[in-house]
Phi, psi and omega in degrees: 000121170282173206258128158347133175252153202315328182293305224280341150307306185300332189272305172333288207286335176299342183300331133309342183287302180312322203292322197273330171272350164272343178300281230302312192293322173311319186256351128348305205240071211264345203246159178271342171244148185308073156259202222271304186302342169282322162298333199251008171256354169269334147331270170327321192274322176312309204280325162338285188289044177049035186267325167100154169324293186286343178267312190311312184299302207294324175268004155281315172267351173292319174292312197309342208256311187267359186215348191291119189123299187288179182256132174228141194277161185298321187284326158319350165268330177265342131324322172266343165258256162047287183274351146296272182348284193317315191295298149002267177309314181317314201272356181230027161255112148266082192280182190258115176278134183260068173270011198301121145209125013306162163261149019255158177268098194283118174236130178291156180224162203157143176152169173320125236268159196016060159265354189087030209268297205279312171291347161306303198279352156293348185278332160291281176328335161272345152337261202314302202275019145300327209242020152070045134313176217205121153246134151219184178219153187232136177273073185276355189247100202269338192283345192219151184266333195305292178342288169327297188294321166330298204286317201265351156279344168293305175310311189298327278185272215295356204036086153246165180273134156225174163267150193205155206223170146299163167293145195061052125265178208277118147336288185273039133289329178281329178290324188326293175316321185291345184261297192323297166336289168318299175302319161290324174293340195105035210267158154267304189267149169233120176247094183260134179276181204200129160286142218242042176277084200264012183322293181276119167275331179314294185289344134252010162279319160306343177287300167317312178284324184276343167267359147314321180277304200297354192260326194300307196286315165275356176210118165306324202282337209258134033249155184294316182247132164225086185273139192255122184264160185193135174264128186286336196290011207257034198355259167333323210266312170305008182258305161321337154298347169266314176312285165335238189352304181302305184295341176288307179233043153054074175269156220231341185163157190244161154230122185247142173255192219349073167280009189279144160066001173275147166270346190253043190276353167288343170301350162308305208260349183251056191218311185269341178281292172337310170251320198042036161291127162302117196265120208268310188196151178229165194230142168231067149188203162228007166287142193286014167220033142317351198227137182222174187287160172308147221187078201275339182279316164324301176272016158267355178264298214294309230261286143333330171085048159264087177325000000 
């Protein structure tokens, strides 16, 4: 049997999502033409649908400007949401470009602890060395052993090199190494994990600042990325997890995971209407090639249930 190819995965994880906004928009469109009360139920459905208050209003009103008044069919409504969602997502699909020079090009990684943080950076990390990267990683979230050892049966799986410290030992002393390191071998990429304790916000913006400073004494430029991992099942809460985070550490761009098997696959788009961080990739899985570059037209068809 051959193996699902990235849409018909992306349609797999999406499928709660896609079911519940065409149930909601199917019963939106109930009249054959786009008036104000067909508008304000597609507006509910949208809001249903984790899309959040400001992209439902905005895409409520780009149809009211282009369709209002006409007669429109339910997949012609889901087609036309189709095509907002894409205007939305488009402008924050980035993918993460290895352009660092000196190399290597250092990205800190963060978020919460069973956000999918560590496996997401192998899933980078196989990412990058598809694409005939130099990859290594460094084992900065130090506080938990599982973490460590997690990373380092991953680097082994991905075959990359990693660094790695005791448990309780200083974070930027492991990153410190991993750039020294890196620079002498020849790495493009450096992939640092990062602990994902958001109890204490102090005790890790301090943590987050000293190993700024210590990638700062070897690279002025570093660290280049500071990607925020976000679990899509946590709806709200993963959007608060951005507020938190841009303040703590400065994030540069999200990857959002396990949209698989989730109803809250809308937070993608009400995540790029809301911040307008750049969305670097997203994953509908725990297999090391779950994670693909961001796809936006795609993933606004998938999202609408559009084949």
């Amino acid at each position: 049997m051959s193996k699902p190819s990235w849409t018909e995965r992306l349609f797999g994880g999406f499928k709660k999502t896609s079911e519940r906004l065409s149930e909601n928009l199917a019963e939106a469109v109930t009249k054959a033409k786009l008036d104000d009360a067909t508008l304000d139920d597609v507006e509910d459905a949208l809001i249903m649908s984790d899309l959040g208050p400001s992209a439902a209003a905005r895409i409520r009103e780009r149809l009211k400007e282009k369709r209002f008044g006409l007669e429109i069919s339910a997949d012609e409504l889901k087609q036309a949401v189709a095509d907002e969602i894409a205007a939305i997502l488009r402008p924050v699909a980035k993918p993460l470009e290895i352009t660092a020079f000196p190399r290597p090009q250092v990205l800190l990684v963060i978020g919460v602890n069973g956000s999918g943080k560590t496996t997401t950076i192998a899933k980078l990390a196989h990412l990058f060395v598809e694409d005939d990267y130099n990859v290594m990683l460094a084992a900065g979230d130090t506080f938990r052993a599982a973490a460590i050892g997690q990373l380092q049966t991953w680097a082994d799986r991905v075959g990359v090199p990693i660094v790695r410290g005791p448990e309780g030992g200083d974070p930027a002393s492991i990153v410190f190494d991993a750039v020294k390191e890196g620079t002498e071998i020849g790495t493009d990429v450096l992939i640092v994990d990062t602990a994902g304790r958001l109890q204490n916000k102090r005790e890790l913006m301090d943590e987050l600042a000293k190993i700024r400073k210590v990638l700062g004494r070897l690279n002025p430029e570093a660290p280049h990325d500071v990607v925020l991992v976000l679990d899509a099942t946590n709806g709200q809460n993963a959007l608060s997890q951005i507020d938190v985070f841009k303040e703590v550490a400065g994030v540069t761009g999200l990857v959002m995971t396990k949209l698989d098997g989730t109803a809250r696959g809308g937070v993608l788009v009400q995540a790029a209407e809301k911040y307008g961080l750049p969305i670097h990739a997203i994953g509908v899985g725990e297999k090391i090639d779950d994670l693909r570059p961001f796809d936006p037209a795609l993933v606004a068809r998938v999202i609408a249930g559009i084949a």
